[in-house]
mmCIF file of the N, C-alpha and C atoms, coordinates in Angstrom:
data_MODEL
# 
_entry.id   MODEL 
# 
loop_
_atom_site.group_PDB 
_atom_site.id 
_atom_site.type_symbol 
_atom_site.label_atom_id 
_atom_site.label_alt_id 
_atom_site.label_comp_id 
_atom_site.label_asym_id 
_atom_site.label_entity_id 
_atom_site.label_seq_id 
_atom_site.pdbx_PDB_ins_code 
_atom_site.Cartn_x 
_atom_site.Cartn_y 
_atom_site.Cartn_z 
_atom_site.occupancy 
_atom_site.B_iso_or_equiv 
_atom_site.pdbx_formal_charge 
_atom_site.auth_seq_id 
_atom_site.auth_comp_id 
_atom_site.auth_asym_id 
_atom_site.auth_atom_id 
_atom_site.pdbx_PDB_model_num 
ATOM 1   N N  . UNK A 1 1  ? 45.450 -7.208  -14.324 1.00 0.00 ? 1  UNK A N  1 
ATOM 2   C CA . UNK A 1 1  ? 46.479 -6.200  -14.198 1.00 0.00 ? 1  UNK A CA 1 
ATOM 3   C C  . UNK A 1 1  ? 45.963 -4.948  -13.480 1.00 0.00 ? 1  UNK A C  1 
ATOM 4   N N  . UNK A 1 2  ? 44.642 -4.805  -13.786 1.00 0.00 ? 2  UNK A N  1 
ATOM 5   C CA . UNK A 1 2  ? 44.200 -3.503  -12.346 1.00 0.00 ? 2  UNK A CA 1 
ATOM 6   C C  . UNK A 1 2  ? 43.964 -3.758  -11.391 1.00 0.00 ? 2  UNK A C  1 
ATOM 7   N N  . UNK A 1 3  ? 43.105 -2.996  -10.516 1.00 0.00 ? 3  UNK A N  1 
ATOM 8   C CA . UNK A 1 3  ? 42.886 -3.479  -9.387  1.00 0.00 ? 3  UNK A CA 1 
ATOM 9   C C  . UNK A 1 3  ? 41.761 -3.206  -8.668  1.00 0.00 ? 3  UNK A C  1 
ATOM 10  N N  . UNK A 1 4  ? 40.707 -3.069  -10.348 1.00 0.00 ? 4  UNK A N  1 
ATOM 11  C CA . UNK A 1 4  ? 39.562 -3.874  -9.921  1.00 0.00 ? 4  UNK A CA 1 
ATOM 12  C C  . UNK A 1 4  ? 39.353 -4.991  -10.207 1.00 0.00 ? 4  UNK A C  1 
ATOM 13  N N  . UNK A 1 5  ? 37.943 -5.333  -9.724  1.00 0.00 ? 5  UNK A N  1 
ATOM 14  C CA . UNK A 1 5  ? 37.975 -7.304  -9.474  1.00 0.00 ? 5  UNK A CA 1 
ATOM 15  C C  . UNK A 1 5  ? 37.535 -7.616  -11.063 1.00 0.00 ? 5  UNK A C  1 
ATOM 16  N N  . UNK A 1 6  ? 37.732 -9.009  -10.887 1.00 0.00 ? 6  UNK A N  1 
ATOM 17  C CA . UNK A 1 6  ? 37.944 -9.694  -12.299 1.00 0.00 ? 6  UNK A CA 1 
ATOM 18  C C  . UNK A 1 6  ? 35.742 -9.835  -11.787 1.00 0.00 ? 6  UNK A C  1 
ATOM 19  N N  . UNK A 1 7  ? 35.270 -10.239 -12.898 1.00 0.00 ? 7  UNK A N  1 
ATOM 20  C CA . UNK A 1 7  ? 34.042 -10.290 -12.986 1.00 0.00 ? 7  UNK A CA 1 
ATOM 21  C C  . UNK A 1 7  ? 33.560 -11.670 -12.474 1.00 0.00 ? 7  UNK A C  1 
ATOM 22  N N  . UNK A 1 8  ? 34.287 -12.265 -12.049 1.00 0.00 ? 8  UNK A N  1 
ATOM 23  C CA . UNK A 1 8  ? 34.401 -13.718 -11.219 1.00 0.00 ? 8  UNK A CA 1 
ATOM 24  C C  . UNK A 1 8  ? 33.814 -13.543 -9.770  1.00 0.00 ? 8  UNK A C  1 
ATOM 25  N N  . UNK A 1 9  ? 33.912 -12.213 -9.711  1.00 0.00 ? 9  UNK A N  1 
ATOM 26  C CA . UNK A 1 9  ? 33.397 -11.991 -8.339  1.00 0.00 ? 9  UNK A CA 1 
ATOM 27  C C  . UNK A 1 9  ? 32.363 -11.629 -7.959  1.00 0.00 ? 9  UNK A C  1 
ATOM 28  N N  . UNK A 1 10 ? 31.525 -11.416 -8.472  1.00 0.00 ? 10 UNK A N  1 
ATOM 29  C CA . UNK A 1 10 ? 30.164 -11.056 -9.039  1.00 0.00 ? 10 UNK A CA 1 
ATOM 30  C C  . UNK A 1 10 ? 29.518 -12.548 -9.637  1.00 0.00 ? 10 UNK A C  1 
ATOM 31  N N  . UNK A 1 11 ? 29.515 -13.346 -9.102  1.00 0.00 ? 11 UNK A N  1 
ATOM 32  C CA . UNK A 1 11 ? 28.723 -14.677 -9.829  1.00 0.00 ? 11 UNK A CA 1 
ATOM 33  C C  . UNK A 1 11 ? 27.525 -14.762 -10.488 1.00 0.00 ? 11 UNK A C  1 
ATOM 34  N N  . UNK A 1 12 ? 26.933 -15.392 -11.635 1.00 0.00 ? 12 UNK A N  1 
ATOM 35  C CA . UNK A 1 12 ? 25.820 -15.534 -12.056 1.00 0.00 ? 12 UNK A CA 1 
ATOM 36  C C  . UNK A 1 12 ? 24.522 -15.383 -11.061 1.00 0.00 ? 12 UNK A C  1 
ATOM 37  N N  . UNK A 1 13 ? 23.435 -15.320 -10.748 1.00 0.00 ? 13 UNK A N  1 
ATOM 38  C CA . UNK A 1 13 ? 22.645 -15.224 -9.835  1.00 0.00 ? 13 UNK A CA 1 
ATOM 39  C C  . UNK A 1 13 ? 22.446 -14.411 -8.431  1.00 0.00 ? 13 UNK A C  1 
ATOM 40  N N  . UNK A 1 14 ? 23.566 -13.923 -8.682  1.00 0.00 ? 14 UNK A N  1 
ATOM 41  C CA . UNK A 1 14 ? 24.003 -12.607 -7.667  1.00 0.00 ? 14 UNK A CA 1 
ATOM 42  C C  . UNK A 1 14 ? 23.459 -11.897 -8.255  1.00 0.00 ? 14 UNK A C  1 
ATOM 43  N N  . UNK A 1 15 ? 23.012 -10.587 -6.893  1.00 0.00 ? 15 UNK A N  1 
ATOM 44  C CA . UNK A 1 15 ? 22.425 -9.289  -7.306  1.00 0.00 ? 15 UNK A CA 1 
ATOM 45  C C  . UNK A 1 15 ? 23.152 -8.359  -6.739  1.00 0.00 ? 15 UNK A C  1 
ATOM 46  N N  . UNK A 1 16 ? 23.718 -7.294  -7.312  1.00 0.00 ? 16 UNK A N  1 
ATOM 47  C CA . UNK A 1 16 ? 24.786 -5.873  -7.492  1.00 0.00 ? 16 UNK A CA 1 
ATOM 48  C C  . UNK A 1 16 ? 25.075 -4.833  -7.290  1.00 0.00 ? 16 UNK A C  1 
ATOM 49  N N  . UNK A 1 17 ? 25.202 -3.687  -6.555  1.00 0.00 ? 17 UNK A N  1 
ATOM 50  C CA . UNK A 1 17 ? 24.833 -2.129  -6.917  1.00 0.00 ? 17 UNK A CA 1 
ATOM 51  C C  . UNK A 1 17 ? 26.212 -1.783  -7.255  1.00 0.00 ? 17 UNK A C  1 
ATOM 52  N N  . UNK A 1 18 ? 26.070 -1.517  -8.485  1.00 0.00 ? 18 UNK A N  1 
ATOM 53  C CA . UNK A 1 18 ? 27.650 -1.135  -8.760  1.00 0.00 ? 18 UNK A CA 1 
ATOM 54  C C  . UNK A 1 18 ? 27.472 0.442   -9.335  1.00 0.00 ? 18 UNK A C  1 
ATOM 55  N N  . UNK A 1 19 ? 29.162 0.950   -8.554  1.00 0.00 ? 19 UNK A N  1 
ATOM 56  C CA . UNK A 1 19 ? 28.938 2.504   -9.019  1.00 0.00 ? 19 UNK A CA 1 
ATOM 57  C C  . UNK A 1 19 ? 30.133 2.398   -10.407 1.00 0.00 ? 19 UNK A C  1 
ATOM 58  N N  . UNK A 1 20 ? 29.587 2.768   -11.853 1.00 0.00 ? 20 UNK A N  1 
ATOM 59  C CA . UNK A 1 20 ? 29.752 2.523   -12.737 1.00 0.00 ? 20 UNK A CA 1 
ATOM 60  C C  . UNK A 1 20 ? 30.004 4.062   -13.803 1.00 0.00 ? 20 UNK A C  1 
ATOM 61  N N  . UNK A 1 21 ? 30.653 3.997   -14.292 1.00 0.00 ? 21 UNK A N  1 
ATOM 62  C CA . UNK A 1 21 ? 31.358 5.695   -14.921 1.00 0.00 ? 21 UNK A CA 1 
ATOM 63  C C  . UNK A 1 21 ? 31.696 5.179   -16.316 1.00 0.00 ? 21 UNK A C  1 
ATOM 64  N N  . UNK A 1 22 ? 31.684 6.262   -17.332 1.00 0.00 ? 22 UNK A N  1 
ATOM 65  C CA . UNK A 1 22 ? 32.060 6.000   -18.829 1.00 0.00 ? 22 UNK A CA 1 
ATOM 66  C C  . UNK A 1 22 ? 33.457 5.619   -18.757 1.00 0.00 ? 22 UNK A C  1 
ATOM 67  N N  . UNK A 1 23 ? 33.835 4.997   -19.386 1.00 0.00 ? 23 UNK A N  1 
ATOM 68  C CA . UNK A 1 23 ? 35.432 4.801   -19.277 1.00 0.00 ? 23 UNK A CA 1 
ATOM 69  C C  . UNK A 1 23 ? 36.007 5.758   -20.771 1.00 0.00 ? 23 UNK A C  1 
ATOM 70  N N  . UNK A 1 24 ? 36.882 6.354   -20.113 1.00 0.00 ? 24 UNK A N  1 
ATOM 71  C CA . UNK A 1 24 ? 37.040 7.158   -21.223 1.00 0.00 ? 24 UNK A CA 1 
ATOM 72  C C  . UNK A 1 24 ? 38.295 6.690   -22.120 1.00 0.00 ? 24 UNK A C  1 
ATOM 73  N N  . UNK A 1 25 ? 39.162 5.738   -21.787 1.00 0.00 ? 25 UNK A N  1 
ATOM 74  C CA . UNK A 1 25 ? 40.239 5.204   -22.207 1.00 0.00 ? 25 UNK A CA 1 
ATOM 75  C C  . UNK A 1 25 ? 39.474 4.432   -23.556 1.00 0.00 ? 25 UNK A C  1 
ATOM 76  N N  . UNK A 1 26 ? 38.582 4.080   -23.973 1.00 0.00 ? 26 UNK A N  1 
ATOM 77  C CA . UNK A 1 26 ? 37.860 3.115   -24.447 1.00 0.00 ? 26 UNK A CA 1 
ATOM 78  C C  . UNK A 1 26 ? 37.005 4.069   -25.823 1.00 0.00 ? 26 UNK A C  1 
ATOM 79  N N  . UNK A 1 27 ? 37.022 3.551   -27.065 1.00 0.00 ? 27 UNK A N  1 
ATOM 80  C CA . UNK A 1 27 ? 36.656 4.266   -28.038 1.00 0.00 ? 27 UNK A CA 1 
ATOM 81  C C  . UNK A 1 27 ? 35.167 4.525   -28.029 1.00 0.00 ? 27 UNK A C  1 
ATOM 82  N N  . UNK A 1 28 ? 34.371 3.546   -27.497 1.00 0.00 ? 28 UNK A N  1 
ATOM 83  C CA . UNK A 1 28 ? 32.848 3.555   -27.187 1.00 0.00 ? 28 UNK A CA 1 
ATOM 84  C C  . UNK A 1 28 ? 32.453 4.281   -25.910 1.00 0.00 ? 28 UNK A C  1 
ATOM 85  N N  . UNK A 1 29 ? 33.586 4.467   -25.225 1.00 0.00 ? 29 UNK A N  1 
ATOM 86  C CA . UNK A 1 29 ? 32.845 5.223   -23.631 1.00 0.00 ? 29 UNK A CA 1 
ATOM 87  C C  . UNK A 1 29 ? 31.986 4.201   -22.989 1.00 0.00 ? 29 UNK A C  1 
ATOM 88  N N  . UNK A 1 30 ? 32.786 2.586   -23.108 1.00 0.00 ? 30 UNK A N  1 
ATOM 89  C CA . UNK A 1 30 ? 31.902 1.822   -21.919 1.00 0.00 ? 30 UNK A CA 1 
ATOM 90  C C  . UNK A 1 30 ? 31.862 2.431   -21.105 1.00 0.00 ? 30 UNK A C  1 
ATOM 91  N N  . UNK A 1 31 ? 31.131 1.646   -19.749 1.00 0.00 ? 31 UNK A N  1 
ATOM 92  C CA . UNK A 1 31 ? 30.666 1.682   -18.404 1.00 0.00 ? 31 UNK A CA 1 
ATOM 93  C C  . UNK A 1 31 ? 31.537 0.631   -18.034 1.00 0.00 ? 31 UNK A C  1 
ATOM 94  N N  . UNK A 1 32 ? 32.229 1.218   -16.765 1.00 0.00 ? 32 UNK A N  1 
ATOM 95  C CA . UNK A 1 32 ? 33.059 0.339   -16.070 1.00 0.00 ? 32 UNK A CA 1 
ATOM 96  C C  . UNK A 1 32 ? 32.934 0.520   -14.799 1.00 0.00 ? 32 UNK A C  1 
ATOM 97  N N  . UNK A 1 33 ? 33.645 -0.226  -13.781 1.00 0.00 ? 33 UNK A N  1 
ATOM 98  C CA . UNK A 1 33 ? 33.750 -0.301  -12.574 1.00 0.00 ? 33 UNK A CA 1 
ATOM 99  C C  . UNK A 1 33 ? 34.927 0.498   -12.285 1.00 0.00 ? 33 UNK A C  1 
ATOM 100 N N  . UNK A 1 34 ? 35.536 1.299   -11.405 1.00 0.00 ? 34 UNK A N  1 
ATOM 101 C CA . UNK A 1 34 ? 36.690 2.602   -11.444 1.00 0.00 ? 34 UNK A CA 1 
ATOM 102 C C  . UNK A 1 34 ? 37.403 1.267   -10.886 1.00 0.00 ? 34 UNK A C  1 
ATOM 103 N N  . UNK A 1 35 ? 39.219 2.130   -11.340 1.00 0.00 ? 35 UNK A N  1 
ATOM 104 C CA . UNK A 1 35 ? 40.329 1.124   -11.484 1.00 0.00 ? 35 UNK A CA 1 
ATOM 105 C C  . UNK A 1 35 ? 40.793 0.982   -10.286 1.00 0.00 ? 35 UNK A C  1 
ATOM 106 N N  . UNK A 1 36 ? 40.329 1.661   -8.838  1.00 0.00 ? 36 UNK A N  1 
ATOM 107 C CA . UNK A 1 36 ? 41.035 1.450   -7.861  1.00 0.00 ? 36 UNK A CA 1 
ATOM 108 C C  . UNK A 1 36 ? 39.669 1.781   -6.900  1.00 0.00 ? 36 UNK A C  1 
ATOM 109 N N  . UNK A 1 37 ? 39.349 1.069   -5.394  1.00 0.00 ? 37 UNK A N  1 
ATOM 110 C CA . UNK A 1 37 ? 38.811 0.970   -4.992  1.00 0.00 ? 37 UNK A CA 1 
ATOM 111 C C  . UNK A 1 37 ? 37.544 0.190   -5.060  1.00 0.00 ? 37 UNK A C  1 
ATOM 112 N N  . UNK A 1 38 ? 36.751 0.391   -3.884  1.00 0.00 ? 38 UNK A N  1 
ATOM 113 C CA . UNK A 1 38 ? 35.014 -0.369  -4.070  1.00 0.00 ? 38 UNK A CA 1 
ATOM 114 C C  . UNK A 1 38 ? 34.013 0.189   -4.324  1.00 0.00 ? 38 UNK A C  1 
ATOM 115 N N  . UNK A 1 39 ? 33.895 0.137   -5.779  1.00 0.00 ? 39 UNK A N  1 
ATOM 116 C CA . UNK A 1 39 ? 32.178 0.449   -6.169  1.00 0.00 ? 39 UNK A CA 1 
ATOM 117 C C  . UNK A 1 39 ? 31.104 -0.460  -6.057  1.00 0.00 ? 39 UNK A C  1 
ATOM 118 N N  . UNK A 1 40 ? 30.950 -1.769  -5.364  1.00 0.00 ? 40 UNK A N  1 
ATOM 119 C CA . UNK A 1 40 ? 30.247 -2.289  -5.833  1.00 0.00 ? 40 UNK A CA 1 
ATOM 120 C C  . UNK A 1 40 ? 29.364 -2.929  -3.841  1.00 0.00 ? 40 UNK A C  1 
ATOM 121 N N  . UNK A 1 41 ? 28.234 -3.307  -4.420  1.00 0.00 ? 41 UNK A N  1 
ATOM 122 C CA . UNK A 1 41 ? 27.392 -3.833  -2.829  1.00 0.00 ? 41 UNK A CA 1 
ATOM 123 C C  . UNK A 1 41 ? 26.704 -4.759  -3.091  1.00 0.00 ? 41 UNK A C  1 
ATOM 124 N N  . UNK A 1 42 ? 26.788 -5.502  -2.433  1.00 0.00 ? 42 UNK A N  1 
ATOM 125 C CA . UNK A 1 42 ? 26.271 -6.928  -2.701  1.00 0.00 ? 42 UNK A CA 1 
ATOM 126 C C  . UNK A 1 42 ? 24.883 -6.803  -2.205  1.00 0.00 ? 42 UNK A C  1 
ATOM 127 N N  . UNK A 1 43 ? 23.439 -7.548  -2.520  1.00 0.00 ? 43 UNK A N  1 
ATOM 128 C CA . UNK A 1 43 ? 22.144 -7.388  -2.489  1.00 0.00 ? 43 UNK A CA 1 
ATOM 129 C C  . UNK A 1 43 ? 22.056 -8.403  -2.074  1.00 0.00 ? 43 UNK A C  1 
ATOM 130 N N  . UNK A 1 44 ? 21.668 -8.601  -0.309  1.00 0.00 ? 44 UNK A N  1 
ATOM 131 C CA . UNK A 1 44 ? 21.443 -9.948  0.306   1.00 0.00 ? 44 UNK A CA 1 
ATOM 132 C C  . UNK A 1 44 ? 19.905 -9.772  0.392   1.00 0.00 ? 44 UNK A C  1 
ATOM 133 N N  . UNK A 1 45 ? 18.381 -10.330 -0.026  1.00 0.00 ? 45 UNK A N  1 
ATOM 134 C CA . UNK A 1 45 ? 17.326 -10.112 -0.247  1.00 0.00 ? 45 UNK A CA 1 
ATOM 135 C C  . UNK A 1 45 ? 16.577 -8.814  0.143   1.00 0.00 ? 45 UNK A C  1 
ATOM 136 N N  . UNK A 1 46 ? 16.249 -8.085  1.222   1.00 0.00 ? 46 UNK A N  1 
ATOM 137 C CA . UNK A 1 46 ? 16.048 -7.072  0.421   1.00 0.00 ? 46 UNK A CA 1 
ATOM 138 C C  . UNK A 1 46 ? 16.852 -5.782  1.475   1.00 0.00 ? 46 UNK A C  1 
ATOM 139 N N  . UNK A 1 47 ? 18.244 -6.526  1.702   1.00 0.00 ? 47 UNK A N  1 
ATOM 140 C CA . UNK A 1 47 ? 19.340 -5.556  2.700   1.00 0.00 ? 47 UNK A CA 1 
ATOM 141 C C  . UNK A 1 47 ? 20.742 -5.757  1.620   1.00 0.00 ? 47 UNK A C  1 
ATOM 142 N N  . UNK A 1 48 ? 20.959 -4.382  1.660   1.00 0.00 ? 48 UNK A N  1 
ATOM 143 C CA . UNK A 1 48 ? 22.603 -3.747  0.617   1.00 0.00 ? 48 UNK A CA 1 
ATOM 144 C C  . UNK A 1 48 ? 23.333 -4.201  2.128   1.00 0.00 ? 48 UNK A C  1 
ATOM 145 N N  . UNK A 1 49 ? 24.628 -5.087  1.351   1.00 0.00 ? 49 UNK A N  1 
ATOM 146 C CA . UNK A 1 49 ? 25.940 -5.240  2.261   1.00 0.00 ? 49 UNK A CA 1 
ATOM 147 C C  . UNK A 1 49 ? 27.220 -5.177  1.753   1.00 0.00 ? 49 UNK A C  1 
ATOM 148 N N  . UNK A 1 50 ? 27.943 -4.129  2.780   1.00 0.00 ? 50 UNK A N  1 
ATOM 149 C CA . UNK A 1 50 ? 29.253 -3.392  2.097   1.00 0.00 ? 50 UNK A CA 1 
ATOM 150 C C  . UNK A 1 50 ? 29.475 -1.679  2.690   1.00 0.00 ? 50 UNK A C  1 
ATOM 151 N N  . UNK A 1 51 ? 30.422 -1.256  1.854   1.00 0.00 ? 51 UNK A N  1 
ATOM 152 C CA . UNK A 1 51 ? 30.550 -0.039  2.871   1.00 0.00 ? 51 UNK A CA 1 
ATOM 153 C C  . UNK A 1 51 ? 30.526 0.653   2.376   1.00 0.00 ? 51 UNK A C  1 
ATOM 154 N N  . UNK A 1 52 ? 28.974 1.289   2.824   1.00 0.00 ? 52 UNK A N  1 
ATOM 155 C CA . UNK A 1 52 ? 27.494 1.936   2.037   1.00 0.00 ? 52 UNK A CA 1 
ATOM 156 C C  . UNK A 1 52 ? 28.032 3.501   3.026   1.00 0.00 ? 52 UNK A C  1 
ATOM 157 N N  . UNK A 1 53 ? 28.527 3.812   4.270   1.00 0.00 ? 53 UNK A N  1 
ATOM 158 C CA . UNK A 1 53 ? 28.491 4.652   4.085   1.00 0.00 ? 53 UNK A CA 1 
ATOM 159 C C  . UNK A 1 53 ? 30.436 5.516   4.553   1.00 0.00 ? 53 UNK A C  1 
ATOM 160 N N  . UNK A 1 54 ? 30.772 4.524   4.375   1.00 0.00 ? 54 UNK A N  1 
ATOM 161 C CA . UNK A 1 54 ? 32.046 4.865   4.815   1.00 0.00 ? 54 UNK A CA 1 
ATOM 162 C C  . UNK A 1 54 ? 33.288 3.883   3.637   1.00 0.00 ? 54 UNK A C  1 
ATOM 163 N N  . UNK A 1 55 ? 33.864 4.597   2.767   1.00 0.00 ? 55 UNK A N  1 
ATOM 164 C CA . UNK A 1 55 ? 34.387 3.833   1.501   1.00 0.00 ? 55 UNK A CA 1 
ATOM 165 C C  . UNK A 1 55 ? 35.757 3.780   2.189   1.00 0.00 ? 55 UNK A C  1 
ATOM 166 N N  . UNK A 1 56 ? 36.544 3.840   3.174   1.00 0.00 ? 56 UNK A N  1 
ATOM 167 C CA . UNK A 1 56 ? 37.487 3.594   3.636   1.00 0.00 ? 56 UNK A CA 1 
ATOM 168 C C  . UNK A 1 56 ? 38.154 2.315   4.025   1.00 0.00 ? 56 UNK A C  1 
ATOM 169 N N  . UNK A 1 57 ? 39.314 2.559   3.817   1.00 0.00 ? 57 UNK A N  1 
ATOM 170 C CA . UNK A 1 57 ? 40.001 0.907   3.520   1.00 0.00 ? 57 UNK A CA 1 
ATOM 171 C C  . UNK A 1 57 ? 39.648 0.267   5.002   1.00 0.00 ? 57 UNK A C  1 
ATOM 172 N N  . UNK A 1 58 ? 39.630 1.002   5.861   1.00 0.00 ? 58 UNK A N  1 
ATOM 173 C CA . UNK A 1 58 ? 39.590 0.377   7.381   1.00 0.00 ? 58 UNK A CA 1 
ATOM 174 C C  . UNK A 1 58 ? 37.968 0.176   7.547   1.00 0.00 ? 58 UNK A C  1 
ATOM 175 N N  . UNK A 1 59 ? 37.261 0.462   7.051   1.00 0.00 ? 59 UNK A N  1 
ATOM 176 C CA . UNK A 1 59 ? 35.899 0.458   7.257   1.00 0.00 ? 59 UNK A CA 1 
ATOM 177 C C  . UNK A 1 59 ? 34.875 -0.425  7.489   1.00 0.00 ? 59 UNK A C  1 
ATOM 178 N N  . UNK A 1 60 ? 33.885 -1.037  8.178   1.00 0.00 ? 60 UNK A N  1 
ATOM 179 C CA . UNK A 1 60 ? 33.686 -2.367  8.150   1.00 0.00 ? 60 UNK A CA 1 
ATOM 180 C C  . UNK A 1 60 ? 32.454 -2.627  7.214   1.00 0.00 ? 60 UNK A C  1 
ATOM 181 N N  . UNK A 1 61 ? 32.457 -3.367  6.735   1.00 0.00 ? 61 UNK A N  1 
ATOM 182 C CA . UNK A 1 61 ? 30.471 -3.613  6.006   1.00 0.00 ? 61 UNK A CA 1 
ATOM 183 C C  . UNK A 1 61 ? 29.549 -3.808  7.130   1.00 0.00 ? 61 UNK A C  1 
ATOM 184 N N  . UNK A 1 62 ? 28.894 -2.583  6.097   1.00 0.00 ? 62 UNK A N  1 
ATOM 185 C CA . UNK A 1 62 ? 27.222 -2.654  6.697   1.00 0.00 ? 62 UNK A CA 1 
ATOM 186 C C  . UNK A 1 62 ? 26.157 -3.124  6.807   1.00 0.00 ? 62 UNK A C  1 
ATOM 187 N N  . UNK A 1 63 ? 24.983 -3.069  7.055   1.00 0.00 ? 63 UNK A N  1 
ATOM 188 C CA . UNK A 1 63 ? 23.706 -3.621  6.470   1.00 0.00 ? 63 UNK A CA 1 
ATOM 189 C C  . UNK A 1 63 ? 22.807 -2.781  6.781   1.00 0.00 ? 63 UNK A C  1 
ATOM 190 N N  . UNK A 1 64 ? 22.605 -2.046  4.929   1.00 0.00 ? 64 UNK A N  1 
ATOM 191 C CA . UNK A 1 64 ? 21.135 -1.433  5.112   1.00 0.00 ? 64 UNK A CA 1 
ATOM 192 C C  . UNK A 1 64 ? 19.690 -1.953  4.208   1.00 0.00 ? 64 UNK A C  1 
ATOM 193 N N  . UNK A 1 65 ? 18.715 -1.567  4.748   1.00 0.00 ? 65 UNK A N  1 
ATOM 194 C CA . UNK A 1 65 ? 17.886 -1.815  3.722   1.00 0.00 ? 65 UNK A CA 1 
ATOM 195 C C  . UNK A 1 65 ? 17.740 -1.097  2.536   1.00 0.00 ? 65 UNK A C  1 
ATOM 196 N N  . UNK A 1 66 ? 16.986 -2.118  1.403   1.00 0.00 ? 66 UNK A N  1 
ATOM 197 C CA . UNK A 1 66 ? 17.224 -1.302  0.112   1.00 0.00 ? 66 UNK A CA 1 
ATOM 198 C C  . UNK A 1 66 ? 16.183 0.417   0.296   1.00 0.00 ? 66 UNK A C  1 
ATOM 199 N N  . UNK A 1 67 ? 15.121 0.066   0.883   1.00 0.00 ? 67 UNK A N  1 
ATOM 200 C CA . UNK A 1 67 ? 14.350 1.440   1.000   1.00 0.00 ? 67 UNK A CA 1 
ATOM 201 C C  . UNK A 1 67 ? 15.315 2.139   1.595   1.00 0.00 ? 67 UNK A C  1 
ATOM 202 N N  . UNK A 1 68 ? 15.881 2.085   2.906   1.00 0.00 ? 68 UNK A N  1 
ATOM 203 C CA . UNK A 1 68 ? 16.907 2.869   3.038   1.00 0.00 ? 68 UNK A CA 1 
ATOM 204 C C  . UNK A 1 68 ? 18.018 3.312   2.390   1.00 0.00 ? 68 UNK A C  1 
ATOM 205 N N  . UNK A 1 69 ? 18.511 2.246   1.686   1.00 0.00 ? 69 UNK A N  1 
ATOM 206 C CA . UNK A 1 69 ? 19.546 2.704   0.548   1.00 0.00 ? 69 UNK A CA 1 
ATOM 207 C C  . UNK A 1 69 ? 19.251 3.999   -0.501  1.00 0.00 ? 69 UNK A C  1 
ATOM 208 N N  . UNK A 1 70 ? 18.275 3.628   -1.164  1.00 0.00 ? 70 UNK A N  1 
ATOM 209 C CA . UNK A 1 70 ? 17.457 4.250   -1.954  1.00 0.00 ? 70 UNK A CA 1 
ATOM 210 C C  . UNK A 1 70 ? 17.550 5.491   -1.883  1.00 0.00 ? 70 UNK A C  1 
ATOM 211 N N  . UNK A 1 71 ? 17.092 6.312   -0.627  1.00 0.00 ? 71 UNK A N  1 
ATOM 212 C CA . UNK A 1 71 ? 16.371 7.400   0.381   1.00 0.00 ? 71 UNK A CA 1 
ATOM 213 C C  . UNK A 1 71 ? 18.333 7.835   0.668   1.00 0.00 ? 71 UNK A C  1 
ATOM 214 N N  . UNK A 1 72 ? 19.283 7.162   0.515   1.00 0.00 ? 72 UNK A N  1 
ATOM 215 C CA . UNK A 1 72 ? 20.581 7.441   0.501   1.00 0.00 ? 72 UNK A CA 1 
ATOM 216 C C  . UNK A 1 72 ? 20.969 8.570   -0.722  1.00 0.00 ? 72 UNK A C  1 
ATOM 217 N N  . UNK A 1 73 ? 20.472 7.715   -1.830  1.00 0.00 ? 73 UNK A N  1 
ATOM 218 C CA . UNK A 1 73 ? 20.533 8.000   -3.245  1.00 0.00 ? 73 UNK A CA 1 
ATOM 219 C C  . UNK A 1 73 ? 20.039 9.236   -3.731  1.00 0.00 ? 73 UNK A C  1 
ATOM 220 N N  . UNK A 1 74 ? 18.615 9.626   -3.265  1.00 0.00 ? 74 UNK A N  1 
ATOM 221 C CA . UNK A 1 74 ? 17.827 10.882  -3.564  1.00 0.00 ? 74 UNK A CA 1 
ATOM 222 C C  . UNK A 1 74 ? 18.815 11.937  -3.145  1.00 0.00 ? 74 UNK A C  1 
ATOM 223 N N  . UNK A 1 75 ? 18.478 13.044  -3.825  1.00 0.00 ? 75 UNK A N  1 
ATOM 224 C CA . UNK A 1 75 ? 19.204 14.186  -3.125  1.00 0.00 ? 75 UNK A CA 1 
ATOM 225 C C  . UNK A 1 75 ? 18.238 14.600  -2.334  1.00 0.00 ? 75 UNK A C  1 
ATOM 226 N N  . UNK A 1 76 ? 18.677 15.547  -1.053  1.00 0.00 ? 76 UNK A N  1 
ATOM 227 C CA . UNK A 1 76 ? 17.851 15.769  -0.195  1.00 0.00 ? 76 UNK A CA 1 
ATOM 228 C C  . UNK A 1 76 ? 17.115 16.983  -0.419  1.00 0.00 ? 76 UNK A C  1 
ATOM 229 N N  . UNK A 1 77 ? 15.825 17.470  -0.529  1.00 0.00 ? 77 UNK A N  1 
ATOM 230 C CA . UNK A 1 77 ? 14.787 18.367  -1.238  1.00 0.00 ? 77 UNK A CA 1 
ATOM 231 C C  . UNK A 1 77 ? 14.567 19.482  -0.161  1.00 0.00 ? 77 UNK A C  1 
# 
């Protein structure tokens, strides 16, 4: 009924970067995946694919490396 993905999509043996938030609807404050859009990047060995830097519906997937990803992540000092 939302319109994020069912967990089917994410298969066993797959590897993930998912952007993940307390859900506050929820008496425990899981961690969820947000109800609309793409949080998540798929880990093809050691390159992130998906749209790492542009979250727009028109946007195409990328391919970066994870050190590069990473070095995404830091704030800049």
């Amino acid at each position: 009924m939302q319109c994020r993905p069912y967990v089917t999509q994410f298969p066993i043996g797959t590897d993930w970067v998912l952007a993940l938030s307390k859900d506050l609807r929820t008496e425990k404050r899981e961690l969820a995946i947000s109800g609309c859009g793409e949080y998540w990047l798929r880990v093809d060995g050691s390159n992130v694919v998906g749209k790492v830097t542009d979250g727009s519906s028109k946007a195409k997937p990328e391919i970066i490396s994870l050190p590069d990803f990473r070095k995404l992540l830091k704030p800049a000092t």
